[in-house]
C-alpha positions as CSV (number, residue, x, y, z in Angstrom):
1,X,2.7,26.8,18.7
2,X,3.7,23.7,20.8
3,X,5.7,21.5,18.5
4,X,9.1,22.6,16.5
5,X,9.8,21.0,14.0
6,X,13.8,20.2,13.2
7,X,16.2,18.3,10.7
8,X,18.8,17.8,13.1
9,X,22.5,18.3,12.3
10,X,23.9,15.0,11.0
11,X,20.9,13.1,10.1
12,X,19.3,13.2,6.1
13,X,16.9,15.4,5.4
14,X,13.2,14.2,4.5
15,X,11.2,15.7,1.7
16,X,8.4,14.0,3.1
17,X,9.2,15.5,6.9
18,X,11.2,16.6,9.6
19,X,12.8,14.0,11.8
20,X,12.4,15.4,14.8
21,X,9.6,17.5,16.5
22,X,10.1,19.3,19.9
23,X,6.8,19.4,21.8
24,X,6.5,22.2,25.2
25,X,2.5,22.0,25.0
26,X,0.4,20.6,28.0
27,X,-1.9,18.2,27.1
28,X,-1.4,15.5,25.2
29,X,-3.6,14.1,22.4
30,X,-3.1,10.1,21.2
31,X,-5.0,10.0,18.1
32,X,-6.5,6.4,17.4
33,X,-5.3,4.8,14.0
34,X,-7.6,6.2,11.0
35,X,-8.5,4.4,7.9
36,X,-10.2,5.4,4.8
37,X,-13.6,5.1,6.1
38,X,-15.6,8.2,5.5
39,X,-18.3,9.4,8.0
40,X,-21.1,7.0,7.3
41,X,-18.4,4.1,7.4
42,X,-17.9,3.3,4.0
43,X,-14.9,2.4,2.5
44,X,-12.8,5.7,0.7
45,X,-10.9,5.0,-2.5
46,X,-11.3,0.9,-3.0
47,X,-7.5,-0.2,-4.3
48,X,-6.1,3.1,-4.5
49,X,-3.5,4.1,-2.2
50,X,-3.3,7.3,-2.8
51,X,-7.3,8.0,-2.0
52,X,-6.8,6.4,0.7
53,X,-4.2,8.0,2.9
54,X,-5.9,11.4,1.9
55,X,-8.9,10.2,3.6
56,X,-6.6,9.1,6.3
57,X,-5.4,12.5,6.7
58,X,-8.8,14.4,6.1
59,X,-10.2,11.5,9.0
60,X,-6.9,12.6,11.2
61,X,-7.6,16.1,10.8
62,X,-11.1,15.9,11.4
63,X,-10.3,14.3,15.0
64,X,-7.4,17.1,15.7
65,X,-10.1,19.5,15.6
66,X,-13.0,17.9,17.9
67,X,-9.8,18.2,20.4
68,X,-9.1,22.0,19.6
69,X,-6.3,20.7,17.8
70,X,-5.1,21.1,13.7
71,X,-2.2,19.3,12.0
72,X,0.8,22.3,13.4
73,X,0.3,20.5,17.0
74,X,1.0,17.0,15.5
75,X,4.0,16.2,16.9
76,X,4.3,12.0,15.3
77,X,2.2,10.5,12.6
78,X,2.9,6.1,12.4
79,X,1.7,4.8,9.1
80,X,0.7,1.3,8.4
81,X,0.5,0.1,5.0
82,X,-0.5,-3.0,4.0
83,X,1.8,-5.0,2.0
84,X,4.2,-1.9,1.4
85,X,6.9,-2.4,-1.0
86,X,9.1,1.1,-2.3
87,X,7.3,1.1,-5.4
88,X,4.7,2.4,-3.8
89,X,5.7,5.6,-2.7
90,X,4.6,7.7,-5.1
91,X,1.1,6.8,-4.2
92,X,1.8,7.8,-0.5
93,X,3.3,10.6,-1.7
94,X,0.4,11.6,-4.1
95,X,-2.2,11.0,-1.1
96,X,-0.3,13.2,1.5
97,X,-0.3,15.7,-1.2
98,X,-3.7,15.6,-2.0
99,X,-4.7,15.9,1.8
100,X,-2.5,18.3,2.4
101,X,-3.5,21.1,0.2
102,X,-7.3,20.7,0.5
103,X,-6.3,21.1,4.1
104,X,-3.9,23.6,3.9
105,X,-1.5,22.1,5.8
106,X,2.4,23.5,5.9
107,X,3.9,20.9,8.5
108,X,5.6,17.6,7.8
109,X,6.1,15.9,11.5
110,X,8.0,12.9,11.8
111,X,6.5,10.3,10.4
112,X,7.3,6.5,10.7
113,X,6.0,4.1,7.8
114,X,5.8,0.5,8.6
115,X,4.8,-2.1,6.5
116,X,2.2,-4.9,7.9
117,X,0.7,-7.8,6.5
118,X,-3.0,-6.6,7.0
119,X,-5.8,-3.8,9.0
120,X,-8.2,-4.7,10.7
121,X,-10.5,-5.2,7.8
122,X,-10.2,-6.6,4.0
123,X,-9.7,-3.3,1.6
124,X,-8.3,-0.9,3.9
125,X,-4.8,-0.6,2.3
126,X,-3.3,2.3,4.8
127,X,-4.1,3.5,8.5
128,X,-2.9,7.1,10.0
129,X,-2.5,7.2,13.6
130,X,-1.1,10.8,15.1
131,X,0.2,12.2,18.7
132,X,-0.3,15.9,19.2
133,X,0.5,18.5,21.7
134,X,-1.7,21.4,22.5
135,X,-0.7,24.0,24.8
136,X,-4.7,25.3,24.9
């Protein structure tokens, strides 16, 4: 595998992730932002958080593998949320649970969560974007 992932010495650790991945792959994989839209382009999980970023995730994973890649060569996920407050963090945290065990995914990169004021369309209430590192 490419990417390590650490909780280095001194910082918190995450339950949510590591805070630091160390990549040695060669190629390089930059992962466009994915929303909720499933593959005929309809809107995933209208309102709900939660459905939404696991059809983020499912959407980010189904990219990762049209590259040869899965989610153990992610080495960054950013995650937009729209209007984000700390109340809603359960609902992230329910979503990246969801995804993550009908994907069967062990890893928890780095992530960065950054509230905005709006996506690029009205409804979408989260968008995934990820960087991976492949060494195949």
């Amino acid at each position: 595998m490419s990417i390590t992932l650490i909780n280095p010495v001194g910082l918190p650790e995450v339950a949510s992730h590591h805070q630091m991945s160390v990549a040695t792959g060669s190629r390089l994989i930059f992962l466009a932002g994915q929303v909720a839209w499933n593959a005929d382009g309809d809107l995933v999980g209208r309102g709900d958080l939660a459905s939404q970023v696991e059809q983020c995730y499912l959407n980010v994973s189904a990219a990762l593998a049209e590259a040869g890649a899965t989610f153990d060569d992610v080495a960054k996920l950013t995650v937009y949320l729209v209007d984000w407050t700390p109340e809603k963090m359960p609902l992230l945290a329910e979503g990246i649970a969801s995804a993550t065990a009908k994907l069967g995914i062990t890893t928890t990169p780095p992530l960065t969560g950054l509230g905005v004021a709006a996506l690029a369309e009205a409804g979408l209430l989260v968008e995934v974007e990820a960087i991976a590192v492949v060494d195949r």
